[in-house]
C-alpha positions in Angstrom: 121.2 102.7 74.5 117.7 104.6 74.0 117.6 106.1 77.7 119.9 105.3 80.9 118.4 106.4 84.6 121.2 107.3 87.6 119.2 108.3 90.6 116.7 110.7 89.1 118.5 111.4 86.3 117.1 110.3 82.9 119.8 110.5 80.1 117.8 110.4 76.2 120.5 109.7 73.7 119.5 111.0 70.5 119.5 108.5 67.0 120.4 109.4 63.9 118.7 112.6 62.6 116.8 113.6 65.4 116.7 117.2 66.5 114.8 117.6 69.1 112.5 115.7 72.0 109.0 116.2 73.0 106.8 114.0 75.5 104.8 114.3 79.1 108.0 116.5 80.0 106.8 119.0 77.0 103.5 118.1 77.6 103.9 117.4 74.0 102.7 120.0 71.5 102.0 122.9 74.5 105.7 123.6 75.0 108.8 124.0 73.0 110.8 120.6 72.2 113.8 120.2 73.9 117.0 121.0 71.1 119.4 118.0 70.3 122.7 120.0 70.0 125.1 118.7 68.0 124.0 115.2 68.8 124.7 115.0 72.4 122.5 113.1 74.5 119.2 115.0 76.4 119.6 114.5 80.2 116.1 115.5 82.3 115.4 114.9 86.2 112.5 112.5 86.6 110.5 111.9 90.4 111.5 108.3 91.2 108.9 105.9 90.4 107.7 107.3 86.9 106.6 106.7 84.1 107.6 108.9 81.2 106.5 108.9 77.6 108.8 110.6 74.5 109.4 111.1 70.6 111.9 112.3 68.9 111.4 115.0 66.2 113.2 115.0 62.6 114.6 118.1 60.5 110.8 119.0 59.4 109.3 118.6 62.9 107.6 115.8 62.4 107.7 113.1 65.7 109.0 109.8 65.2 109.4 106.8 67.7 113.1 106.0 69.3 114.3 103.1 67.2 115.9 102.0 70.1 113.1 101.3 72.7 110.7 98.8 72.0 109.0 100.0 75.2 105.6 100.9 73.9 103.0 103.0 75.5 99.0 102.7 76.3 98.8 106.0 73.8 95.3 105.6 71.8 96.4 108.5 70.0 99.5 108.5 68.7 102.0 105.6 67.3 105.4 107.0 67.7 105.2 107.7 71.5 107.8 104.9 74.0 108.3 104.9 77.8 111.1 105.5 79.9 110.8 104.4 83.9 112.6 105.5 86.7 112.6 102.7 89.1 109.3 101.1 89.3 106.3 102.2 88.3 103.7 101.1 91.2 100.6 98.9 89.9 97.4 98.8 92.0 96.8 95.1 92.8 93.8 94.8 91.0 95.5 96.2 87.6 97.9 93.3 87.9 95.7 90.6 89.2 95.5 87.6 86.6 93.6 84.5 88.0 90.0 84.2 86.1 87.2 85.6 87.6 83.6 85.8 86.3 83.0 88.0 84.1 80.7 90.7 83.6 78.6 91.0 79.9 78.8 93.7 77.0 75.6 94.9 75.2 76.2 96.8 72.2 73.7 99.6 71.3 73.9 101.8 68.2 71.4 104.5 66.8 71.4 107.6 64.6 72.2 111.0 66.7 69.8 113.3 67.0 71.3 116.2 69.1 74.6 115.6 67.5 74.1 113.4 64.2 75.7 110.5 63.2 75.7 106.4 64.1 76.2 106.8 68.1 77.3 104.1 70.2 77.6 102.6 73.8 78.6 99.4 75.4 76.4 98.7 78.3 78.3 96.3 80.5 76.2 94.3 82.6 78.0 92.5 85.9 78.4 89.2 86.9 75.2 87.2 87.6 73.3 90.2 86.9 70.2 89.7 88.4 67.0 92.3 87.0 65.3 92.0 89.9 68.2 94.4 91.5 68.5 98.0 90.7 72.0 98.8 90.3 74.1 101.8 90.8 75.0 103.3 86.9 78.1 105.2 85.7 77.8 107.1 82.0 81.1 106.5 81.0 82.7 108.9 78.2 85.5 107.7 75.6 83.4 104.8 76.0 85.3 102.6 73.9 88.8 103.5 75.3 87.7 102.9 79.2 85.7 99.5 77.5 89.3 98.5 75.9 92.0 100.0 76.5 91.2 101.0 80.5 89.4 97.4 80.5 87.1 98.9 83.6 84.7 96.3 82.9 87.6 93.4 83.9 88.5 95.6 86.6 85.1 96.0 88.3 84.8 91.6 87.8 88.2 91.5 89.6 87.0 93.8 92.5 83.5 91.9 92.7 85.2 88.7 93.0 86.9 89.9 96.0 84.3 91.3 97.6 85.8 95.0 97.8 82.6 96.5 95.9 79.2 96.3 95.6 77.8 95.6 91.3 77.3 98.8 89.5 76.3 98.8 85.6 78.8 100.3 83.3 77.4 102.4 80.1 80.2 103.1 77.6 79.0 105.8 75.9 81.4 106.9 72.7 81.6 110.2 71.4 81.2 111.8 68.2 83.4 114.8 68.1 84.5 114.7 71.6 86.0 118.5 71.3 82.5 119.8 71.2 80.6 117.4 73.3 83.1 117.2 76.1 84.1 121.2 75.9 81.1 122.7 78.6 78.4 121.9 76.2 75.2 121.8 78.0 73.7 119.6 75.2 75.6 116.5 76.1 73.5 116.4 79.0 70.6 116.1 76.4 71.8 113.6 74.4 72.3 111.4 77.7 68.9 112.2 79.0 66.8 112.3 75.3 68.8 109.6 73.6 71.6 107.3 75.9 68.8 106.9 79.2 65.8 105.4 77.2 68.0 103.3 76.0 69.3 101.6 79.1 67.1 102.5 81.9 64.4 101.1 79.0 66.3 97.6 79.0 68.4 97.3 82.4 67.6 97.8 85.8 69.7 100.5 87.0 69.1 103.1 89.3 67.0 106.5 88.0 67.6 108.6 90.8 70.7 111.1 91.7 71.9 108.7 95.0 72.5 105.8 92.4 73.8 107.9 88.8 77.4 108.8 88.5 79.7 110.3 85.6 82.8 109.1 84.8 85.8 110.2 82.4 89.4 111.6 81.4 90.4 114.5 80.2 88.0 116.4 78.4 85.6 113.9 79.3 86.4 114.2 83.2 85.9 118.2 82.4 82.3 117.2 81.1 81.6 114.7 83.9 82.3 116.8 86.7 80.1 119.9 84.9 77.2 118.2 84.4 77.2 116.3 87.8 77.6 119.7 89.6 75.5 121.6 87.9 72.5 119.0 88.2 71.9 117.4 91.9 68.8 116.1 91.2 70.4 114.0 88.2 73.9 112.8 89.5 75.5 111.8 92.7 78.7 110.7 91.6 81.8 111.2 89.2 85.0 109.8 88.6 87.3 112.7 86.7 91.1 111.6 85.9 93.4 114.5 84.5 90.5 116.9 84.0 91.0 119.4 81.4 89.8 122.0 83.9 92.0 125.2 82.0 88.5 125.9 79.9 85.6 128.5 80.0 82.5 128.8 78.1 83.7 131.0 76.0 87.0 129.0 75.2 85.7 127.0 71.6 86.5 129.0 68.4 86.5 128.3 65.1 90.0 127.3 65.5 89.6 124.7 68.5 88.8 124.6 71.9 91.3 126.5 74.7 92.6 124.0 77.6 96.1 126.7 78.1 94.9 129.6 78.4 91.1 129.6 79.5 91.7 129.6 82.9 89.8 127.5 85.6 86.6 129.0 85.0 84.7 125.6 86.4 86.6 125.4 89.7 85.8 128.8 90.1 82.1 128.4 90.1 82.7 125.4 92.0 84.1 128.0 94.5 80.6 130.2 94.7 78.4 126.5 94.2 79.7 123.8 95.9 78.5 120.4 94.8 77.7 119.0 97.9 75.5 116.6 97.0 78.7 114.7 94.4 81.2 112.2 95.8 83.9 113.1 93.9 86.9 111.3 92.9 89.6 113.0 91.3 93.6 112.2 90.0 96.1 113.2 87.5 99.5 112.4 86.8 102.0 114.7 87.8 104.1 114.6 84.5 101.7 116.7 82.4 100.1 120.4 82.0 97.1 119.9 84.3 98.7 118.6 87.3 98.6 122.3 88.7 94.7 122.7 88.1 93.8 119.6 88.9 95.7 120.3 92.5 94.0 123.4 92.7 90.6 121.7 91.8 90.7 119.2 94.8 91.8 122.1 97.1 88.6 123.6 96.0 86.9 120.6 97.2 88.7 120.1 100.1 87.9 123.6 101.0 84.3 123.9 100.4 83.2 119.9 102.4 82.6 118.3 99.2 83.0 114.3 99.5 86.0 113.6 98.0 89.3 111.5 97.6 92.3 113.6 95.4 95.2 111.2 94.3 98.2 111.5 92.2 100.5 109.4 89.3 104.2 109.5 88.6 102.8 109.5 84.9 101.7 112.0 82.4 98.4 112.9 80.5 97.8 109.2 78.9 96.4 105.9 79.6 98.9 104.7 82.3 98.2 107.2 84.0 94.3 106.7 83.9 94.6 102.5 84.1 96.8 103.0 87.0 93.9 105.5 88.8 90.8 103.3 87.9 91.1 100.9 90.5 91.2 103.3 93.7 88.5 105.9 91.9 86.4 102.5 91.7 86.6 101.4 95.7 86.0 105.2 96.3 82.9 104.9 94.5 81.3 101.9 95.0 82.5 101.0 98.2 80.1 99.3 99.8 79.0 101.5 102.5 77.9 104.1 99.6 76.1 102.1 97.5 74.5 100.0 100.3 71.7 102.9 100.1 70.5 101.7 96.2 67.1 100.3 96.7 67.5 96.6 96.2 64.2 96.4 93.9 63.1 98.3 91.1 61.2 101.4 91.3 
């Protein structure tokens, strides 16, 4: 048997010529693997309720998937990774709804980059009964093409619309092109989405152009971008959805070699310490299995200490997809519930 579970106690039993485990509990790559000596099985303490991903690792190193768990993950990464759950892993009612509901429309855009070369792409996803004589709230969505499939938030905003818990917004799945230097602080993604993404679909769709009705919205490095660019510009952005925000990073942090998010420290919160952004409505999660849990928790004390709007949540679940599907539906009522977004001028401008 791949993995048992007593009470919190997760025992990995070890197939043949594997020498080591890595997952969420490693955060991977970051930390040493955990030995397999002389073949015995790996036993870890896991909270109750969680969701935990894993590889094994062969005599070179190189990770592998446990032949013995066809439990796959949501991982748009990697193959090899499988889940392990301790208990039951808690679904948001939305995420697990399946009646039919009406559904929303995708509009494929493509062009050739300017500010960072190459074919670029967005998906802008129109709601149900989308009506242009209504301006509509908009959320710039990075790793477009992940949220648009693999975080389905398009599906999830129908479901929420047909039961009345949200108000339409427009969704712009914006894809990246080397998300490492987009996503790291880079102060030219903000002219891409001004000179080449806006024109584009403020040109076509009626959606709002004006801070009260413009949010950001992404994971990881892309929730490290969102939360940037919405702070540092009040007259563009009111709102921003950041799920495991790779806030370890500084300006300074890309080399040659990569970008830092170990050892860059939490340059961001701190200048979120000195500049509160008072003007965002923030929501903010991470899953407690992973290596940004701590800043993350720091990050929303920040908030929570300076008056910003905000909601901070947290998932048994590690840096990955099921993490980030299990957070959209609550970052999604936070920001479109309908006392927020009854301010959005109900004709165009």
């Amino acid at each position: 048997m791949a993995v048992t579970v007593a009470g919190s106690v997760a025992t990995f039993t070890p197939p043949e010529g594997a020498t080591a485990l890595v997952g969420d509990f490693t955060d991977w790559k970051k930390r040493p693997a955990i030995p397999v000596l002389n073949g015995q099985p790996v036993t870890l303490t896991l909270p109750r309720g969680a969701w935990v991903e894993y590889a094994w690792l062969d005599g070179a190193g190189h990770p592998f998937p446990d032949p013995d768990n066809d439990r796959r993950s949501l991982n748009p990464w990697w193959t090899y990774p499988r889940a392990a759950v301790n208990g039951h892993y808690e679904q948001h009612p939305l995420s697990t709804q399946t009646e039919d509901v009406p559904s929303g429309t995708a509009h494929r855009l493509s062009w050739e980059g300017g500010v960072f070369g190459g074919t670029r792409r967005a998906i802008v996803y129109t709601p149900p009964h989308y009506d242009p004589a209504v301006t509509y709230p908009v959320y710039y969505v990075q790793d477009g093409v992940a949220f648009y499939r693999t975080g389905k938030l398009g599906e999830l905003m129908d479901r929420a619309l047909a039961a009345h818990l949200i108000d339409p917004a427009v969704l712009v799945f914006v894809e990246p092109g080397d998300r490492n230097e987009e996503y790291y602080l880079n102060d030219r993604y903000l002219d891409f989405l001004t000179g080449e993404v806006w024109p584009r679909v403020e040109g076509q769709y009626s959606v709002a152009r004006d801070a009260a009705g413009r949010g950001l919205w992404g994971a990881s490095l892309g929730g490290l971008i969102s939360l940037y660019l919405g702070s540092r510009h009040p007259e563009l952005f009111g709102r921003v959805a950041s799920h495991s925000g790779a806030f370890i990073a500084h300006p300074q942090g890309r080399t040659p070699e990569g970008i830092d998010t170990t050892t860059a420290g939490e340059w961001l919160r701190e200048q979120l310490t000195l500049a509160p952004p008072r003007h965002l409505r923030v929501s903010l999660d991470t899953g407690t299995l992973e290596w940004l849990t701590g800043p993350n928790r720091r990050m929303a004390a920040t908030l929570a200490d300076q008056g910003v709007p905000h909601q901070y949540r947290e998932y048994q679940s590690g840096h990955n997809w099921v993490t980030w599907r299990a957070a959209l539906p609550e970052a999604l009522l936070y920001l479109q519930e309908r006392t927020v977004t009854q301010a959005i001028t109900q004709a165009r401008p």
